[in-house]
C-alpha positions in Angstrom: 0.0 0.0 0.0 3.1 2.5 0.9 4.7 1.9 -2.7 1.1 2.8 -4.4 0.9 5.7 -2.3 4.8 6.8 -3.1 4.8 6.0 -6.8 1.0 8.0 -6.8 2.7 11.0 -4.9 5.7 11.0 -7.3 3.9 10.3 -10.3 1.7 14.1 -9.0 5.1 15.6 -8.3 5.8 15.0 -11.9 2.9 15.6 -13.3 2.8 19.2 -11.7 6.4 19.8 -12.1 6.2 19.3 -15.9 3.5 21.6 -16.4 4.9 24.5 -15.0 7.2 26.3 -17.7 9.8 29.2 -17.5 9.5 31.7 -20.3 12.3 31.9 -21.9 11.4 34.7 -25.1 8.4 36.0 -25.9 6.0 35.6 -28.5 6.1 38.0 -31.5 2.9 39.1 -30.4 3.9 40.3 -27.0 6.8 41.9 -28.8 4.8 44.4 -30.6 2.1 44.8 -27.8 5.4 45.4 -25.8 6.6 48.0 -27.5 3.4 49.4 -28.8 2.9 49.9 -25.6 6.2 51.6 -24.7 5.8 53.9 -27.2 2.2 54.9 -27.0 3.6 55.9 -23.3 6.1 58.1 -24.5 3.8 60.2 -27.4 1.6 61.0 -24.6 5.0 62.8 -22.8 6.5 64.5 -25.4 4.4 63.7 -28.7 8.2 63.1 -30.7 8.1 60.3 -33.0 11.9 60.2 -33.6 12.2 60.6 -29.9 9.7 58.1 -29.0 11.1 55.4 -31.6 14.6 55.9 -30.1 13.5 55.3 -26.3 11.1 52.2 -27.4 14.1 50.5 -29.3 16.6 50.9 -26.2 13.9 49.7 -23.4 12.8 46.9 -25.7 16.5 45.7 -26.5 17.2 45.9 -22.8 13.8 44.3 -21.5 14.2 40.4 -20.9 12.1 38.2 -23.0 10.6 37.5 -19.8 9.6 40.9 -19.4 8.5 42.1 -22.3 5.9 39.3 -22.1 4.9 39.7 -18.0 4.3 43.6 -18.5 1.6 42.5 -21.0 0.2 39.8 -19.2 0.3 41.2 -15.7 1.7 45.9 -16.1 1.5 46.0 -12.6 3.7 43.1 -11.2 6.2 43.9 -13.7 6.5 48.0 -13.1 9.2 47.7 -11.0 11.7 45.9 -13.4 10.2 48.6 -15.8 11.7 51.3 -13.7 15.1 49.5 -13.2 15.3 49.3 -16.9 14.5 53.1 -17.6 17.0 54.4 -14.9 19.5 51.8 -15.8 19.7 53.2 -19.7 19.2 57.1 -18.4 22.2 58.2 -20.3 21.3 56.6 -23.6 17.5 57.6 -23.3 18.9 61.1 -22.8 20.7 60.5 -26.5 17.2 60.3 -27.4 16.1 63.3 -26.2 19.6 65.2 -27.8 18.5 63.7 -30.8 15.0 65.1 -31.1 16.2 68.6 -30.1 18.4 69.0 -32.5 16.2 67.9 -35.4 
């Protein structure tokens, strides 16, 4: 009777186990709703395409596959690595701002 119950219990353990999946790059559709998304955010700041284009393509090249799919699934559990992103790539993102001033 213990065996049935162990090999049950394992065979649950494995069951579960294999279900569960990390995401290791994102779908081409979160992709685009990513940075759809990014740069809908940043025309309703400044209203710069070239500025707007610039930032998208330097937080979406830094965003994990991970990432880029969680913020569209689930914004607000996500935000923070968001932030971390944007403050980590400041200096570029300002680049992006030079680049619209001068045009």
């Amino acid at each position: 009777m213990k065996k049935i119950i162990m090999t049950f219990a394992l065979l649950l353990l494995t069951a579960c186990g294999s279900t569960s999946r990390s995401v290791d790059n994102s779908t081409p559709n979160d992709d685009e709703m990513f940075r759809m998304s990014m740069n809908m955010g940043c025309k309703i700041k400044y209203n710069d395409k070239e500025r707007c284009n610039c930032q998208t393509d330097i937080i979406f090249d830094a965003a994990t596959p991970e990432l880029r799919s969680g913020f569209i699934n689930d914004p607000e559990k996500h935000k923070l690595e968001l932030l971390e992103i944007f403050l980590e790539n400041s200096d570029e993102l300002e680049v992006c701002e030079s680049l619209s001033k001068a045009s």
